[in-house]
N, C-alpha and C positions, 0 to 999 in steps of 0.2 A: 700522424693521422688526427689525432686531437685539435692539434692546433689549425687545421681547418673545418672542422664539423662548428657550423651554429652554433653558438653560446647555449642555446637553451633544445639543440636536438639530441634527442637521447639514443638508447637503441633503437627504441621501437618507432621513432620517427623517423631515424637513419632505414631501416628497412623496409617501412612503409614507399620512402621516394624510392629507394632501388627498386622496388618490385612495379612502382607507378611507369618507371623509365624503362620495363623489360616490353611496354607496352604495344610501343611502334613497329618492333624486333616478332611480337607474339602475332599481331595484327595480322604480318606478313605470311609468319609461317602458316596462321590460318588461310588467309587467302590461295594462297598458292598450294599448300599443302592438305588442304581439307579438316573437317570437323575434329576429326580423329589428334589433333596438336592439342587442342582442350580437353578429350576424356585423359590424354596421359597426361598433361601437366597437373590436371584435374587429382590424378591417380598419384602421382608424384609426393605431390604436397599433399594429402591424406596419406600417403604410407610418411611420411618424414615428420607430420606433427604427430603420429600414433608411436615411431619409434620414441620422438622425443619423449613424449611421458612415461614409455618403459623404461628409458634410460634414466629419467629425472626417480621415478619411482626406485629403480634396482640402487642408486645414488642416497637414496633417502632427503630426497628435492623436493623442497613444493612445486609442484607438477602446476597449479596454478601459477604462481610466478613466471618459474622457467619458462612456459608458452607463451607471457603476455611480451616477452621482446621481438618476437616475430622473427628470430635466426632461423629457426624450424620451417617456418613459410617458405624464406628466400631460399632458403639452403633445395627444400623441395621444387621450387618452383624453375631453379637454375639448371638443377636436373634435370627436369620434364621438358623445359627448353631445348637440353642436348640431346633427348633420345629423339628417335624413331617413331614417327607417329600412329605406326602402327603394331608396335610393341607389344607382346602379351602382358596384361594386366599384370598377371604372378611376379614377372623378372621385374616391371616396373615399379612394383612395393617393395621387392626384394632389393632394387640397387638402393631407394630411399631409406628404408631401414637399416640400408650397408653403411650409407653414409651417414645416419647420424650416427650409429651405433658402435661403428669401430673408424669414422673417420672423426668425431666429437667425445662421446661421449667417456673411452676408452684413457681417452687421452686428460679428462678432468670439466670436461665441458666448455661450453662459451667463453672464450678467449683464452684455450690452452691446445688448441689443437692445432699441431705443427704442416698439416696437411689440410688443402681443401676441400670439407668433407663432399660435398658436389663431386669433384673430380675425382677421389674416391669410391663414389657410387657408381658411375659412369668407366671408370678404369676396370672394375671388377667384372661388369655388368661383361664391359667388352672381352676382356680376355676370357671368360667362362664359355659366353654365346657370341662368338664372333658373327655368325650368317644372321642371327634376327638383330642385330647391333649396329648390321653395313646395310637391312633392307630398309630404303626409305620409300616414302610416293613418289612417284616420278609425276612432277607437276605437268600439267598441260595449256598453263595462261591461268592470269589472272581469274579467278572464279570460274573456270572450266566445266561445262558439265560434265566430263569423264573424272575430274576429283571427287574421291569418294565421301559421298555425304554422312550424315554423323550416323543413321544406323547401320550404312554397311561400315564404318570405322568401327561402331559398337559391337558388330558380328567379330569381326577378327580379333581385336583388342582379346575380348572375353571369349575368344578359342571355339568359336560357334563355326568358324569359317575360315577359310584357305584364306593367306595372304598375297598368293601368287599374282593374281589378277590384279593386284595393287601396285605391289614393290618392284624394288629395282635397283639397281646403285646409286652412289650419288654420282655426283659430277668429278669430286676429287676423284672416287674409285673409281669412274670409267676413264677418265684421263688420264689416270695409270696405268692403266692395260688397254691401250687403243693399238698396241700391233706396230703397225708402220705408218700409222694416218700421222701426217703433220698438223700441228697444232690446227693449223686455219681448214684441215678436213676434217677435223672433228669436230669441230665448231658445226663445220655445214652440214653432216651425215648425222651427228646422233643429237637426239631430241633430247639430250641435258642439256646443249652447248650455251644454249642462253649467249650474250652478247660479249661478255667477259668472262665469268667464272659461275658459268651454269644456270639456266631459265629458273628465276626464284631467287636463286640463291646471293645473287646480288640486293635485290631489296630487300631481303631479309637481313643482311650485313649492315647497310643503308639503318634498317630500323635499328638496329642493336646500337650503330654508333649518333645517332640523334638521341638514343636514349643517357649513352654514356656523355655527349656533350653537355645535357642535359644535367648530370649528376658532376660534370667538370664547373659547370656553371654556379653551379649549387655548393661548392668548392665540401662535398664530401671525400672528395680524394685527390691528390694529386697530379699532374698531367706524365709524372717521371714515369713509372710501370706502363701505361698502355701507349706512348710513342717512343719509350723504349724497344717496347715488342714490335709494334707496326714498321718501326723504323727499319731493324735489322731483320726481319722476315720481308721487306721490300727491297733490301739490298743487296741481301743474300738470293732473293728472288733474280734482280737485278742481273748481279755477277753469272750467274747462270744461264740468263737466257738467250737464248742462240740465237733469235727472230720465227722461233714455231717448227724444228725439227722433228722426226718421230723420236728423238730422243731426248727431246727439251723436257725438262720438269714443270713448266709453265712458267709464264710469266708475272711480272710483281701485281698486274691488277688483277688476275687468276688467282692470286694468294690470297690478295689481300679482301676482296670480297667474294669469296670461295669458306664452304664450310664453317665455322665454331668461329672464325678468324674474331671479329666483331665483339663476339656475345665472351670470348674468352681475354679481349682486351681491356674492355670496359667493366665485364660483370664479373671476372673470374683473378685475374693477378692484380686487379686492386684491394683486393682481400687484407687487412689492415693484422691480421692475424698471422697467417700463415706464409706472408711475404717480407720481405727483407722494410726495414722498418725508417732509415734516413732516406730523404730524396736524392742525394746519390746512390746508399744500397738500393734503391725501388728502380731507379735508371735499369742496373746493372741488369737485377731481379728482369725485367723489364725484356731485357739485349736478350738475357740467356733464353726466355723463353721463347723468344720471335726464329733467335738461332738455332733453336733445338726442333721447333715448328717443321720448319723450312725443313731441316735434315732427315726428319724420321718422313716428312709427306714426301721427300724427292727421293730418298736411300732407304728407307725403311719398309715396313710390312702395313704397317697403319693409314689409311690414307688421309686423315683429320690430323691427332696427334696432339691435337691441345690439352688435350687432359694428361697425355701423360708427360708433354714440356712440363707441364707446369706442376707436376706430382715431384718430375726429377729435380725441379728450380726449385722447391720449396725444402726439399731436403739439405738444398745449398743455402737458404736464408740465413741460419744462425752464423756459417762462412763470413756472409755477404758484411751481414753488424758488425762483424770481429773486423772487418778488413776498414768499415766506412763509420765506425760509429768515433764521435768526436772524442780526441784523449784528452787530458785535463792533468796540466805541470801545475807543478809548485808544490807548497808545504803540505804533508801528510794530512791535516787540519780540513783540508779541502776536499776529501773521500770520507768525511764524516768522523775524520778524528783517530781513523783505525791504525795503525805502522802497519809496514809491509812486513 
């Protein structure tokens, strides 16, 4: 990872462009998904910079330092990303303080944490409160006026008002329970179907990977992790698709701009921490999570699943080093001198 970050970017430069690049990705989910995408992210990143200074403080940390690298931001702000835009306020300070606090802090802090604490906050979030965790807005076009604008988003956020007349499934989870509709009748019957993989849901993918090209550009990380994943979550897409059966799992561009797909290829397993660390392990890193994607959205209970691919691949990272990191022959001398 080092060896492609700018000579002179630090952390808080490195995190400053990520958070620039979530921009085209955020834009979208505004448009399509209403005001309510900014109070949570909004909400996100204040509950994840307020954890951080408990943690920095229970740590005995300058709490000024620790804040000025901006982990705390991105960390929140990648969160706020993956929820529900109309999330109760409480759960969405609660998953941000989850994740810095036992997905960071727990573990020794800023570049010791074996897990992503994002996908951490968002893994808990879900398995606790599955129903408020799978209610999204169901968009209705670009800048629609039945998108709920920012104070009825602020009414429900802050528990003042019913969600119902909002939410609804996403497009993964209706396309997983659609009965017997073949692929190309659900497309036409239900108002997620969007043109590929759910009304929204594709330009919002769109923006996440303009953003990641963007940070590919800017060579902060490498291309191994996110077309490793895209690659074998297309293939594996691929190998399964029947041509739109009722019992197809969808197809590779259903996957591929469907859900977290995007925002978890570019923003989330290029994580230079908590992911396998040679660009062969980061390939590998890469495979396992696109393979593990695919399996839990087509055979499992989950209908996204990126968070927790990528919970499960990261527990395999130190694996990953052991298998791909370079060995080094010759004289004892060359290991700093030590015998075996």
């Amino acid at each position: 990872m080092t060896r492609l970050l700018p000579r002179r970017a630090g952390t808080t430069g490195v995190m400053l462009q990520v958070a620039l690049a979530t921009l085209p990705g955020l834009a979208a989910l505004v448009a399509f998904f209403g005001t309510g995408v900014l109070l949570t992210v909004t909400l996100a990143v204040l509950g994840a910079v307020t954890a951080e200074a408990l943690g920095l403080w229970l740590r005995g940390r300058s709490i000024r330092i620790g804040l000025s690298d901006g982990s705390a931001i991105v960390t929140g702000l990648l969160l706020g990303l993956a929820l529900p835009p109309m999330l109760p306020a409480g759960l969405t300070l609660l998953g941000a303080g989850l994740a810095i606090l036992l997905g960071k802090h727990v573990y020794g802090g800023l570049g010791q944490n074996p897990f992503n604490p994002a996908m951490v906050g968002y893994a808990i979030l879900l398995v606790s409160f599955p129903v408020e965790m799978t209610a999204w807005v169901a968009p209705r076009g670009l800048l629609a006026e039945d998108v709920p604008g920012l104070l009825d988003a602020a009414a429900v956020i802050f528990a003042s008002a019913s969600p119902d007349a909002f939410t609804g499934p996403t497009p993964l989870d209706d396309f997983k329970h659609r009965e017997a509709l073949t692929a190309a009748e659900w497309h036409a019957v239900s108002g997620l179907g969007g043109r590929f993989a759910g009304a929204g849901w594709e330009w919002v993918n769109l923006g996440f990977l303009a953003g990641g090209l963007y940070l590919l550009q800017r060579r902060l990380f490498s291309w191994h992790a996110p077309v490793g994943m895209l690659a074998a979550l297309a293939l594996c897409a691929g190998l399964f698709w029947d041509g739109g059966s009722s019992s197809s799992p969808g197809s590779p561009l259903f996957h591929l701009l469907g859900g977290a797909t995007m925002l978890g290829a570019f923003f989330i397993v290029t994580d230079p921490v908590s992911g396998a660390r040679s660009p062969r392990g980061r390939l590998l890193f890469g495979i396992g999570v696109g393979i593990l994607v695919y399996v839990i959205r087509a055979f499992g209970g989950y209908p996204d699943a990126v968070a927790f691919a990528v919970l499960l691949m990261n527990a395999t990272a130190p694996v990953i080093d052991a298998w791909t990191r370079p060995r080094t022959y010759g004289h004892p001398s060359s290991s700093g001198g030590q015998q075996p």
